[in-house]
PQR file with spaces between the fields and no chain letter, atoms N, CA, C, O and H, PARSE charges and radii, in Angstrom:
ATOM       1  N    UNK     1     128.417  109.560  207.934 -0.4000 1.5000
ATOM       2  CA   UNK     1     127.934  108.947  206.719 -0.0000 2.0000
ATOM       3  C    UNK     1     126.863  109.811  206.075  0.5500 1.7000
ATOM       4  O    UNK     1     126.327  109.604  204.987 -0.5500 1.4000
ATOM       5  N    UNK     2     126.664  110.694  206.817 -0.4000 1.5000
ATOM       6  CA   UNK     2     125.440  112.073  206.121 -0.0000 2.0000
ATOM       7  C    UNK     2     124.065  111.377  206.233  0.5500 1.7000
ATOM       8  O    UNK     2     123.175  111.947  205.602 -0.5500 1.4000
ATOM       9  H    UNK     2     127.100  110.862  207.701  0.4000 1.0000
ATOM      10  N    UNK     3     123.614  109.957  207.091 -0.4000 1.5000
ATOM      11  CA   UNK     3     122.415  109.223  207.405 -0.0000 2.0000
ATOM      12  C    UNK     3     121.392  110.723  207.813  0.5500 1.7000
ATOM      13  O    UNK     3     122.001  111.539  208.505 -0.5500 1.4000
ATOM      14  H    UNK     3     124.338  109.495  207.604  0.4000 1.0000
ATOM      15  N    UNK     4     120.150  111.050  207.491 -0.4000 1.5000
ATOM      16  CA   UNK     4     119.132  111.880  208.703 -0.0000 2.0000
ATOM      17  C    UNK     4     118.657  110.965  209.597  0.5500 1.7000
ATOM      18  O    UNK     4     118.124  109.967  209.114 -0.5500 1.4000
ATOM      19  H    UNK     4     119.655  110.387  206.929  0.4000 1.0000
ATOM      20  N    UNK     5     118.736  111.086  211.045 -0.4000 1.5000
ATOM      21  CA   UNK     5     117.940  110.169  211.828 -0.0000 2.0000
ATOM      22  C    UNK     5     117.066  111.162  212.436  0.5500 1.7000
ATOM      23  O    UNK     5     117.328  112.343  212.665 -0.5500 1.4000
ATOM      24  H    UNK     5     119.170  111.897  211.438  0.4000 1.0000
ATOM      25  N    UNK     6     116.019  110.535  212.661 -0.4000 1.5000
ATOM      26  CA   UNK     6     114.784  110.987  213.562 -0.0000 2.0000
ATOM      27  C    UNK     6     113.890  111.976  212.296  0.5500 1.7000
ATOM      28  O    UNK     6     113.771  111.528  211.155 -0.5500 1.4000
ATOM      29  H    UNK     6     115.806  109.576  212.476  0.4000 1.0000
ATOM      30  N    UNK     7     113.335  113.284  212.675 -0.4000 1.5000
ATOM      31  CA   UNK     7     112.354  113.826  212.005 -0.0000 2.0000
ATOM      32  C    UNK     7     113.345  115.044  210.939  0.5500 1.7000
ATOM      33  O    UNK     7     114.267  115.606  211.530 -0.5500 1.4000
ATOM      34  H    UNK     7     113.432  113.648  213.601  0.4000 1.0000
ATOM      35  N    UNK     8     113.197  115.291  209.911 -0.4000 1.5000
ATOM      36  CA   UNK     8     113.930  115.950  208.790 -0.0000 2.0000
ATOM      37  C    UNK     8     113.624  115.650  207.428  0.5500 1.7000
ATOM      38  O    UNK     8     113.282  114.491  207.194 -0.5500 1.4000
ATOM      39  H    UNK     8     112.448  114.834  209.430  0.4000 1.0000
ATOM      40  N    UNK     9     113.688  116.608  206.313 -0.4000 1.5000
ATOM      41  CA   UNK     9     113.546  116.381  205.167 -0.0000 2.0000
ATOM      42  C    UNK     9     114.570  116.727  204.011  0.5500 1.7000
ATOM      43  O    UNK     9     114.362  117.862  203.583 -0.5500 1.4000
ATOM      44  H    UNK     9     113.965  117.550  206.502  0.4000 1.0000
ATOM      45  N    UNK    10     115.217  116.324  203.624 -0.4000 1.5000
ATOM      46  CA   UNK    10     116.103  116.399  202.575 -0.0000 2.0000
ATOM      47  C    UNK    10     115.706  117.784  202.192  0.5500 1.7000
ATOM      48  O    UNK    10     116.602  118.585  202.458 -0.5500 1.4000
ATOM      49  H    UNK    10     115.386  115.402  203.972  0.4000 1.0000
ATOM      50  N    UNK    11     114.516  118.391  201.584 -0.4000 1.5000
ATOM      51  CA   UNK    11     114.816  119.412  201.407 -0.0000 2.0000
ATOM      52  C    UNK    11     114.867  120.875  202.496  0.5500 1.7000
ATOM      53  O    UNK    11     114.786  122.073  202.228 -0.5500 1.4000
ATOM      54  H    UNK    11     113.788  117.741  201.367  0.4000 1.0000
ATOM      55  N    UNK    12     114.985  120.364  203.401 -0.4000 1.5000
ATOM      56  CA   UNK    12     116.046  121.176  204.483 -0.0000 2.0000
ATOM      57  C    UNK    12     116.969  121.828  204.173  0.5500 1.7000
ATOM      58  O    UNK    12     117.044  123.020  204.472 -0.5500 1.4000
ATOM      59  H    UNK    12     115.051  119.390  203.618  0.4000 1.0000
ATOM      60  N    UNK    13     118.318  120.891  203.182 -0.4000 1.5000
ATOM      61  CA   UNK    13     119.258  121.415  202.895 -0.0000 2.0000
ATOM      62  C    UNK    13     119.322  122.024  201.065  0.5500 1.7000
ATOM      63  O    UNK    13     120.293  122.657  200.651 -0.5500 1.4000
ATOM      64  H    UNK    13     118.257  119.923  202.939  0.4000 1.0000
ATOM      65  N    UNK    14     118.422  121.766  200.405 -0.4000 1.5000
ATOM      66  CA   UNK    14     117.997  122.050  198.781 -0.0000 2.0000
ATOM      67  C    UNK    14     117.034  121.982  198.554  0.5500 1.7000
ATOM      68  O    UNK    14     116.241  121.042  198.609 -0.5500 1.4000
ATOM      69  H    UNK    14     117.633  121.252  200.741  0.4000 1.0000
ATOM      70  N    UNK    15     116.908  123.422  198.129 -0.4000 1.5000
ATOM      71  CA   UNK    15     115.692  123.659  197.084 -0.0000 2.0000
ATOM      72  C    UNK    15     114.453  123.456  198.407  0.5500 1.7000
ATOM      73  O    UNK    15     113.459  122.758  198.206 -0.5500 1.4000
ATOM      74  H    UNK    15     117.553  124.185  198.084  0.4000 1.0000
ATOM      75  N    UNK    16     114.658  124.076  199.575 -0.4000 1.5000
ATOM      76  CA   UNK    16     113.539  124.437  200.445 -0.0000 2.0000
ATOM      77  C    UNK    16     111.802  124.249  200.434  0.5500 1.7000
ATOM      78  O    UNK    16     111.363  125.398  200.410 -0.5500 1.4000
ATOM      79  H    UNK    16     115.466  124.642  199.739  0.4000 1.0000
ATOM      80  N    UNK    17     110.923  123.501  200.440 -0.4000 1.5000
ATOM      81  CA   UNK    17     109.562  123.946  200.062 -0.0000 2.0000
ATOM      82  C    UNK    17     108.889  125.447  201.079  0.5500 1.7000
ATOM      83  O    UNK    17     109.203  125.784  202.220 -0.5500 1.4000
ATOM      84  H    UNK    17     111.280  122.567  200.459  0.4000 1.0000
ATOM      85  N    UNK    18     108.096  125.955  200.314 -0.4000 1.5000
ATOM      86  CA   UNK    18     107.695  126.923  201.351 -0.0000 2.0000
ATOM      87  C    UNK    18     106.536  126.270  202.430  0.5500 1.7000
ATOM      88  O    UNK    18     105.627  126.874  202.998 -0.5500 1.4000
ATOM      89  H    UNK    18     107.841  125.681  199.386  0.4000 1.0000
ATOM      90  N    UNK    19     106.783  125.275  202.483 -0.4000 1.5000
ATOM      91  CA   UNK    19     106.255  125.099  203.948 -0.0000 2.0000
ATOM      92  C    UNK    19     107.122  125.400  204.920  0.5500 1.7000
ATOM      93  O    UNK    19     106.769  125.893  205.991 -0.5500 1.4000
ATOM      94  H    UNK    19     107.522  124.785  202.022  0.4000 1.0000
ATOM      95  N    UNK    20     108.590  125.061  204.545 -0.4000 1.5000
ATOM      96  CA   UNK    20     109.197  125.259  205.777 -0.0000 2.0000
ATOM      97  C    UNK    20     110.062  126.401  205.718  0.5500 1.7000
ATOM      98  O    UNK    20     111.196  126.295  206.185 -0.5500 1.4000
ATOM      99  H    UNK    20     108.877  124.661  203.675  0.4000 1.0000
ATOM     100  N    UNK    21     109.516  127.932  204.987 -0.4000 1.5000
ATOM     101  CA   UNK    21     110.265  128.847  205.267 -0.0000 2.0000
ATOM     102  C    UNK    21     109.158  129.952  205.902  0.5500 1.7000
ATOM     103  O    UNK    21     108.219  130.499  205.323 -0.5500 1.4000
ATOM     104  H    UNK    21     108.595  128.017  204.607  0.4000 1.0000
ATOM     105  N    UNK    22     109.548  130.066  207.124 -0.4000 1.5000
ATOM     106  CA   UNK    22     108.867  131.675  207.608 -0.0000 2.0000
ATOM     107  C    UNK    22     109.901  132.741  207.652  0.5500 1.7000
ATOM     108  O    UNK    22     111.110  132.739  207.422 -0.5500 1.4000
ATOM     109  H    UNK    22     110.310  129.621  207.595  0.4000 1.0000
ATOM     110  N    UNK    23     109.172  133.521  207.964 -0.4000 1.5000
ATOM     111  CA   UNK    23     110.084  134.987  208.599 -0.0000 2.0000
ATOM     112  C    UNK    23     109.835  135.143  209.763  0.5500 1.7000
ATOM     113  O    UNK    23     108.699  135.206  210.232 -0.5500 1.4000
ATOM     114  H    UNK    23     108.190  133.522  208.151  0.4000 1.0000
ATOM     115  N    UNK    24     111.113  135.243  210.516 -0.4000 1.5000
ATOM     116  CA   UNK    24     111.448  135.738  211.232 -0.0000 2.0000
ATOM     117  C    UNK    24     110.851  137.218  212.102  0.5500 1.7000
ATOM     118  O    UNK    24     111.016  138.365  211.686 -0.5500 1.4000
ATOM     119  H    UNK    24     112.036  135.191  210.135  0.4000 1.0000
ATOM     120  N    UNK    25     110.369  136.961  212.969 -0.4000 1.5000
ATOM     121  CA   UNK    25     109.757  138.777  213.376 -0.0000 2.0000
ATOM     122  C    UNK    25     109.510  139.099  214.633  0.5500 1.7000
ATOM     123  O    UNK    25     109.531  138.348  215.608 -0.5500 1.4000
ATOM     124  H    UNK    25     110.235  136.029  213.307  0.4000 1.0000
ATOM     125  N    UNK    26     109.255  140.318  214.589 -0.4000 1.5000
ATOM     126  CA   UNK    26     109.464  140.494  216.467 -0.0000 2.0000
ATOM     127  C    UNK    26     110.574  140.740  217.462  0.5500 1.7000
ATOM     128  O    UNK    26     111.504  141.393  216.989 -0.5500 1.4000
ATOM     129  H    UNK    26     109.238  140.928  213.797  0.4000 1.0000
ATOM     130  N    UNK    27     110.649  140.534  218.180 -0.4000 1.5000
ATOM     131  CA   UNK    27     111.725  140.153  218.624 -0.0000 2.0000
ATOM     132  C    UNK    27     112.695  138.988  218.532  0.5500 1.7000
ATOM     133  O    UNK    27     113.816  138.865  219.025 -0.5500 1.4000
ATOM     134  H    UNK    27     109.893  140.003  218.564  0.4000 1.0000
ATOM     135  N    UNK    28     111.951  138.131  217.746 -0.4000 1.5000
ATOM     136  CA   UNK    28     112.860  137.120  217.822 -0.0000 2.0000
ATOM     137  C    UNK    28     113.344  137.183  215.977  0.5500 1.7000
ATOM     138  O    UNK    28     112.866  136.203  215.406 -0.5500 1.4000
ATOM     139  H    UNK    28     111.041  138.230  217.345  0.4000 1.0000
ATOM     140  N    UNK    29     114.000  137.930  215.195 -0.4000 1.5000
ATOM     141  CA   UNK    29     114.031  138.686  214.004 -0.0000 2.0000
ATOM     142  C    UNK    29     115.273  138.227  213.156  0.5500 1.7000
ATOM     143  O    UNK    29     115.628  138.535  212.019 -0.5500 1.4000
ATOM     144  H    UNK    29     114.389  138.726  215.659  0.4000 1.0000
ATOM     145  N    UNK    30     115.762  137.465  214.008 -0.4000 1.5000
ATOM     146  CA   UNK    30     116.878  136.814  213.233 -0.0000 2.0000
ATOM     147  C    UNK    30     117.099  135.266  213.192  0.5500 1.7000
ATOM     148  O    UNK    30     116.567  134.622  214.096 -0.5500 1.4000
ATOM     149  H    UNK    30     115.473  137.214  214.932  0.4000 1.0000
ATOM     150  N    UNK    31     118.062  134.371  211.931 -0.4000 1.5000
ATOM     151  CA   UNK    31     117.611  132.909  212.020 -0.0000 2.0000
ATOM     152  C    UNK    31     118.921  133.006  212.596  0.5500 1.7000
ATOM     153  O    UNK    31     119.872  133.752  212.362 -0.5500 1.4000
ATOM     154  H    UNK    31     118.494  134.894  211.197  0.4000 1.0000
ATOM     155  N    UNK    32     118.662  131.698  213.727 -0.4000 1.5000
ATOM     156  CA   UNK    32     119.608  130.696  214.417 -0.0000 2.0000
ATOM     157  C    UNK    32     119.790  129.727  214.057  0.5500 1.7000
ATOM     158  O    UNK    32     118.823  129.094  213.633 -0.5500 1.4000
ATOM     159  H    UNK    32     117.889  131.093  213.917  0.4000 1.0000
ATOM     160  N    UNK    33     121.101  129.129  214.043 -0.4000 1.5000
ATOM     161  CA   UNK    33     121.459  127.862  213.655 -0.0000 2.0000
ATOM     162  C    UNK    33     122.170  127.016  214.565  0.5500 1.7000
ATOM     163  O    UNK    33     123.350  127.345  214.679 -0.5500 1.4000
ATOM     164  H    UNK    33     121.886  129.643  214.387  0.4000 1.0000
ATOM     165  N    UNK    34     121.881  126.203  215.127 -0.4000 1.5000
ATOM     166  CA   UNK    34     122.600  125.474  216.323 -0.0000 2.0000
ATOM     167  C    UNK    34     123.230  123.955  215.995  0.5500 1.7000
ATOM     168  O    UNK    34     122.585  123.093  215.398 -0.5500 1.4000
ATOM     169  H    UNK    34     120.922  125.936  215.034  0.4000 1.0000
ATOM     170  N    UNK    35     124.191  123.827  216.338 -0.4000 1.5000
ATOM     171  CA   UNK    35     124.777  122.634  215.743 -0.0000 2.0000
ATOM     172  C    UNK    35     125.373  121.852  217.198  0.5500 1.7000
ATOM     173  O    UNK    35     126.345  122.324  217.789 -0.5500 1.4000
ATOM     174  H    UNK    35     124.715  124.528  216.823  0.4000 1.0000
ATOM     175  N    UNK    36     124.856  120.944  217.554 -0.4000 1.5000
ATOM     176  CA   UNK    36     125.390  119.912  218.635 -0.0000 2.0000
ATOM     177  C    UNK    36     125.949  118.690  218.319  0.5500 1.7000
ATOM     178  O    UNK    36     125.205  117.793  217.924 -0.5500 1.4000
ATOM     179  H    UNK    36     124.066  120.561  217.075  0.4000 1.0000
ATOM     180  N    UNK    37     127.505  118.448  218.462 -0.4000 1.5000
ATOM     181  CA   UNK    37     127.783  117.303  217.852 -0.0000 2.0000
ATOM     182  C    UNK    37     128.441  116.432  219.414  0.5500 1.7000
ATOM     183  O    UNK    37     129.004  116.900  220.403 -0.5500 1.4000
ATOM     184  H    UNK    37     128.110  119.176  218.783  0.4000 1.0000
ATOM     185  N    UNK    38     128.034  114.939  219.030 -0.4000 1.5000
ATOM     186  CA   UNK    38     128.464  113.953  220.497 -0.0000 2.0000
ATOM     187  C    UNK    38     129.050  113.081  219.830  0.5500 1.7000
ATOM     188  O    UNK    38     128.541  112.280  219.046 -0.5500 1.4000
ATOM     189  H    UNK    38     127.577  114.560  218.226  0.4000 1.0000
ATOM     190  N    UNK    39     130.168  113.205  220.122 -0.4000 1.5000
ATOM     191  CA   UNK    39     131.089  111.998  219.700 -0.0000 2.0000
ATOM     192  C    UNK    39     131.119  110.533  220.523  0.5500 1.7000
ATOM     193  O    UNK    39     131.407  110.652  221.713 -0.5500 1.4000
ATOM     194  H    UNK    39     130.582  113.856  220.759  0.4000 1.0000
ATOM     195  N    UNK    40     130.913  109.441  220.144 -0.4000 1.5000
ATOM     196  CA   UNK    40     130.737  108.196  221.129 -0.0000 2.0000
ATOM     197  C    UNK    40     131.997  107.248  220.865  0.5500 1.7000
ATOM     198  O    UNK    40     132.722  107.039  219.893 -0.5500 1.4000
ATOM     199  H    UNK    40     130.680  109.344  219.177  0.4000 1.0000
ATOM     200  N    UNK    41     131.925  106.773  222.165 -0.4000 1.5000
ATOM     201  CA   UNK    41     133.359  106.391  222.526 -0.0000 2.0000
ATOM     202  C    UNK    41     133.987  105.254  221.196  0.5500 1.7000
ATOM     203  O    UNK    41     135.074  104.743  221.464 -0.5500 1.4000
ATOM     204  H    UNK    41     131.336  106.943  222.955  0.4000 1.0000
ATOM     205  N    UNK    42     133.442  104.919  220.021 -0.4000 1.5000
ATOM     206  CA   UNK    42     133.605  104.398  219.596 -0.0000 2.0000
ATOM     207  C    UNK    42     134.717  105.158  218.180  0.5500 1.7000
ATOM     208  O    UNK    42     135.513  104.637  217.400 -0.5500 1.4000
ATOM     209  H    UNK    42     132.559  105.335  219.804  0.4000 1.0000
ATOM     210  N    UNK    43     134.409  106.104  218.318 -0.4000 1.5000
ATOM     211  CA   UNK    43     134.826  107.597  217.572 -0.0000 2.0000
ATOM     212  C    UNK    43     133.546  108.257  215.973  0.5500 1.7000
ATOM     213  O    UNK    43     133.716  109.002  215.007 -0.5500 1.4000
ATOM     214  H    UNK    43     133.762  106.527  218.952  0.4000 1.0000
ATOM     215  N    UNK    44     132.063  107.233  216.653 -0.4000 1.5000
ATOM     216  CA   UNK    44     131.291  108.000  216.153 -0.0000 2.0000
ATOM     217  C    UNK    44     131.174  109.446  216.040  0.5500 1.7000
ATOM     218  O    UNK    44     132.136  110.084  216.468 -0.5500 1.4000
ATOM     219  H    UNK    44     131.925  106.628  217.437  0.4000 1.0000
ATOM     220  N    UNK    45     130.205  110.088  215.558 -0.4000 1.5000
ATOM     221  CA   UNK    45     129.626  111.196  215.560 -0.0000 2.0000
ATOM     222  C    UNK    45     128.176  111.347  215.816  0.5500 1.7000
ATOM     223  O    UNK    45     127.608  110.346  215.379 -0.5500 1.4000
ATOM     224  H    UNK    45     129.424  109.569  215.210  0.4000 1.0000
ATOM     225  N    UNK    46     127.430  112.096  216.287 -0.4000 1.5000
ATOM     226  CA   UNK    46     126.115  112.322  215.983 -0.0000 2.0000
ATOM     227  C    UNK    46     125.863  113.787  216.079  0.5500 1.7000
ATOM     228  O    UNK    46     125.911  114.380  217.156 -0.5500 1.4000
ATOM     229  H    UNK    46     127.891  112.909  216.642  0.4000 1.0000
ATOM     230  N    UNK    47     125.558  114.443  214.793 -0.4000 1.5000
ATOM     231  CA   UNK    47     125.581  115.866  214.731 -0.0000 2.0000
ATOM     232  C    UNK    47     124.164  116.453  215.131  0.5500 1.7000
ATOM     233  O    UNK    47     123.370  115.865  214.397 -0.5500 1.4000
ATOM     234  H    UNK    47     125.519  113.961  213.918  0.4000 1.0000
ATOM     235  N    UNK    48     123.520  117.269  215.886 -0.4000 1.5000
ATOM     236  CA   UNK    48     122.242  117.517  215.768 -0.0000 2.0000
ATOM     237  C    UNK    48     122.317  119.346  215.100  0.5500 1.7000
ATOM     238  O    UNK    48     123.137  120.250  215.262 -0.5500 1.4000
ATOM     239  H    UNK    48     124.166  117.746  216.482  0.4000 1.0000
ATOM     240  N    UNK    49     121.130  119.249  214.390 -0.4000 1.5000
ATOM     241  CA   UNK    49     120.949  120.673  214.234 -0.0000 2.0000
ATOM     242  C    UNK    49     119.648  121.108  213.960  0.5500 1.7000
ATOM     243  O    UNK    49     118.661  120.650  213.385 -0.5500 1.4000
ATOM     244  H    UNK    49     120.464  118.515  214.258  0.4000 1.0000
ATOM     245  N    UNK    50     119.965  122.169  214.570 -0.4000 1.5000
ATOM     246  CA   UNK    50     118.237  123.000  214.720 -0.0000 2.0000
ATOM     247  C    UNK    50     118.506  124.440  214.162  0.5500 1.7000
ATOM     248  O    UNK    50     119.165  125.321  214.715 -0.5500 1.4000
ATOM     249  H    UNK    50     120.767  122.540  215.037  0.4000 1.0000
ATOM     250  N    UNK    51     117.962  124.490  213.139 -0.4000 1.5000
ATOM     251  CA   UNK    51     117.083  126.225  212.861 -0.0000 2.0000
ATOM     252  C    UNK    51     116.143  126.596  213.745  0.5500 1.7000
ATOM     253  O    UNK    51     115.384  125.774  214.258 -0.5500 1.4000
ATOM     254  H    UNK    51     117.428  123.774  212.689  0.4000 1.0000
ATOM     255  N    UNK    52     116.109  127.916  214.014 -0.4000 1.5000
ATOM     256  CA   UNK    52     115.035  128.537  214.625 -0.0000 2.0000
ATOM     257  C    UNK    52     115.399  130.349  214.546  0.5500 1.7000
ATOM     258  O    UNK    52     116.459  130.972  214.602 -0.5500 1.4000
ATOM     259  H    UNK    52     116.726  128.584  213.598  0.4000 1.0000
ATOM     260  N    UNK    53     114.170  130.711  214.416 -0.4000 1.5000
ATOM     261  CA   UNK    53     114.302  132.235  215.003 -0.0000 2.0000
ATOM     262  C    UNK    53     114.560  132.441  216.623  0.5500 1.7000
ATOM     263  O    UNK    53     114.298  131.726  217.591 -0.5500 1.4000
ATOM     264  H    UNK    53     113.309  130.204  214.372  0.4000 1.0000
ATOM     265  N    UNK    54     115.207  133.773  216.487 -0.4000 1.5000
ATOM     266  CA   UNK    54     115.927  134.500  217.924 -0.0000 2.0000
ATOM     267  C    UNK    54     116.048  135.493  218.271  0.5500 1.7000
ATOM     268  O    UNK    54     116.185  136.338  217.387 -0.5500 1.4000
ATOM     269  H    UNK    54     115.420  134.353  215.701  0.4000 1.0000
ATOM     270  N    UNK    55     116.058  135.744  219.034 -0.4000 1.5000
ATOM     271  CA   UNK    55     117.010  137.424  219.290 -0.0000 2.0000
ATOM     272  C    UNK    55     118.177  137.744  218.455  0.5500 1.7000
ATOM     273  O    UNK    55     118.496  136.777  217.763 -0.5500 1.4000
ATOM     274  H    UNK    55     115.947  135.057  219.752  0.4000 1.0000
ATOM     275  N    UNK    56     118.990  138.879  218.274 -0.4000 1.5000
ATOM     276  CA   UNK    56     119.813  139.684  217.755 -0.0000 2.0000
ATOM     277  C    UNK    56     120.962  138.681  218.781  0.5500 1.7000
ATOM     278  O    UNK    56     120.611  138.568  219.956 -0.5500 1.4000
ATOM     279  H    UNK    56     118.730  139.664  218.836  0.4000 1.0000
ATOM     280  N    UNK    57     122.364  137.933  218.345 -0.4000 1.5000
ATOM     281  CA   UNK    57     123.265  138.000  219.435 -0.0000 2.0000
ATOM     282  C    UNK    57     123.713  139.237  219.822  0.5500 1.7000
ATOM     283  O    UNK    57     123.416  140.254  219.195 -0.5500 1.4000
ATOM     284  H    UNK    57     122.649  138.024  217.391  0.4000 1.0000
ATOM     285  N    UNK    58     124.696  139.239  221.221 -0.4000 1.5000
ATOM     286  CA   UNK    58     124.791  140.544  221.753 -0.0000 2.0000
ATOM     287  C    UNK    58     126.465  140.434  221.520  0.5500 1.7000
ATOM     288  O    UNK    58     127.202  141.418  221.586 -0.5500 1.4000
ATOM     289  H    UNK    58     124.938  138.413  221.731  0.4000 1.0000
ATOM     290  N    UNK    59     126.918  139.104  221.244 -0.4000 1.5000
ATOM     291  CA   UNK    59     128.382  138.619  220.935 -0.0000 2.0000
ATOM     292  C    UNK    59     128.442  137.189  220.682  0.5500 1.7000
ATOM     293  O    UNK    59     127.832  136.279  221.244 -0.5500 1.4000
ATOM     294  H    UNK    59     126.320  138.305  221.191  0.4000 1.0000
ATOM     295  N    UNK    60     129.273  137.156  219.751 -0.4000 1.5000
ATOM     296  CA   UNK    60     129.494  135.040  219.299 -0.0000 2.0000
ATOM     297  C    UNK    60     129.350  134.153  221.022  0.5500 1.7000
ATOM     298  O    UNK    60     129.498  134.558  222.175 -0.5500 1.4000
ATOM     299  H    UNK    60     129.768  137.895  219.294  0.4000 1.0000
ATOM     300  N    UNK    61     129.135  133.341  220.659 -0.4000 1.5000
ATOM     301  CA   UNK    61     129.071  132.514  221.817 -0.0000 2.0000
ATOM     302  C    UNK    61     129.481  131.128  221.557  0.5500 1.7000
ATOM     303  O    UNK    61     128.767  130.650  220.675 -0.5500 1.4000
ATOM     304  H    UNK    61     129.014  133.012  219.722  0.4000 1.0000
ATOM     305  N    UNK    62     130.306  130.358  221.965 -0.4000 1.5000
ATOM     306  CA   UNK    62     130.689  128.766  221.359 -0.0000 2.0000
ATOM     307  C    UNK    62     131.273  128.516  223.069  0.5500 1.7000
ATOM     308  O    UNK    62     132.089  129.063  223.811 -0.5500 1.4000
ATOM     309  H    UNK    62     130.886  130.746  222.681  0.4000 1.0000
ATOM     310  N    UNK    63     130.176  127.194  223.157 -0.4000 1.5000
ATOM     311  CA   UNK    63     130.190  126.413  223.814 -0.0000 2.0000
ATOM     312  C    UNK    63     131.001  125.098  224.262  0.5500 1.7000
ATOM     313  O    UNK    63     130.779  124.170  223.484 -0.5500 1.4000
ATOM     314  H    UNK    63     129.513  126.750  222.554  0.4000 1.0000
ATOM     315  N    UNK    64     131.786  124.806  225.192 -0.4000 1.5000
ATOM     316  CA   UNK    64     132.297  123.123  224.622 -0.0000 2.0000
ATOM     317  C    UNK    64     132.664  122.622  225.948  0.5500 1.7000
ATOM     318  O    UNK    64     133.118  123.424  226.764 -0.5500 1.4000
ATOM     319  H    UNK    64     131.967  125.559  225.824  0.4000 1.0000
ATOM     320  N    UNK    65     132.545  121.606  226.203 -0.4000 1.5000
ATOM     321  CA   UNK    65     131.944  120.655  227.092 -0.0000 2.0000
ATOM     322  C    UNK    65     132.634  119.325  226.859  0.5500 1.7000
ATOM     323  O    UNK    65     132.578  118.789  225.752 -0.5500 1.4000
ATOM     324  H    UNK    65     132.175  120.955  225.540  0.4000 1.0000
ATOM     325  N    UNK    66     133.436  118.652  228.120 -0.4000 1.5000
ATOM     326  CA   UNK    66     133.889  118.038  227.785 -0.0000 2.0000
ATOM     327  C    UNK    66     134.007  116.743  229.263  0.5500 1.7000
ATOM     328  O    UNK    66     134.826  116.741  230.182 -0.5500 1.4000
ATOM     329  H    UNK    66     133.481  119.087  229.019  0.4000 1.0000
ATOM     330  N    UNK    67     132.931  115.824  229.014 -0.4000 1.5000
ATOM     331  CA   UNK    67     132.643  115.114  230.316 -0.0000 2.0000
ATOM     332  C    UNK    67     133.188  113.612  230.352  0.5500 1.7000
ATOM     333  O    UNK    67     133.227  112.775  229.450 -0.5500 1.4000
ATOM     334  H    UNK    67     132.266  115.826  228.267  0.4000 1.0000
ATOM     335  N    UNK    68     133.487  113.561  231.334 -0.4000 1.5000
ATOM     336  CA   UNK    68     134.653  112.250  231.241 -0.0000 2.0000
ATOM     337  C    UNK    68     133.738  111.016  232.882  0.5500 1.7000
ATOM     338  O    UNK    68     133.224  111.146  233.993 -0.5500 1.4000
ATOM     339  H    UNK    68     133.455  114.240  232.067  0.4000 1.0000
ATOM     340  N    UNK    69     134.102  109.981  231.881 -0.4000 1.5000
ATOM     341  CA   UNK    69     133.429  109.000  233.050 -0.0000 2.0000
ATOM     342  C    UNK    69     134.654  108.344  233.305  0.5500 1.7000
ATOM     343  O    UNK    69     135.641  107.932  232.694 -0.5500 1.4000
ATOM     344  H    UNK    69     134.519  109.876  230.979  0.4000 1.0000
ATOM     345  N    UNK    70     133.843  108.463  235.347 -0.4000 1.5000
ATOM     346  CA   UNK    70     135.193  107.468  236.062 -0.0000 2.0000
ATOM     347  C    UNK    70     135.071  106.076  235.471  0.5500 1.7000
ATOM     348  O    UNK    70     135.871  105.197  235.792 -0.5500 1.4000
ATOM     349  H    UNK    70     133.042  108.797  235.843  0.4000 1.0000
């Protein structure tokens, strides 16, 4: 339904304030974007995502996980 839950600000996704833009530096010199989505048995969604600075990847990496209750 595109709801934000927990801590976030609309302009996250438009028109950015510069409070929430740094640069990146150092070693950690590039932005990351991480996206975790949990689907609940109901056939919800709950997407999480986090920006952050990082290291350089060294190759793509995609994760997936798939846990089943007795």
């Amino acid at each position: 339904m595109g709801n934000t839950i927990g801590v976030a600000t609309e302009s996250c996704w438009q028109n950015p304030t510069p409070i929430l833009l740094s640069p990146c530096r150092g070693e950690n010199n590039v932005c990351i974007t991480e996206l975790m989505v949990d689907w609940n048995p109901k056939g919800e969604q709950v997407a999480t995502m986090q920006r952050k600075c990082g290291p350089e990847p060294t190759k793509p990496q995609c994760f997936e996980e798939n846990f089943r209750q007795s």
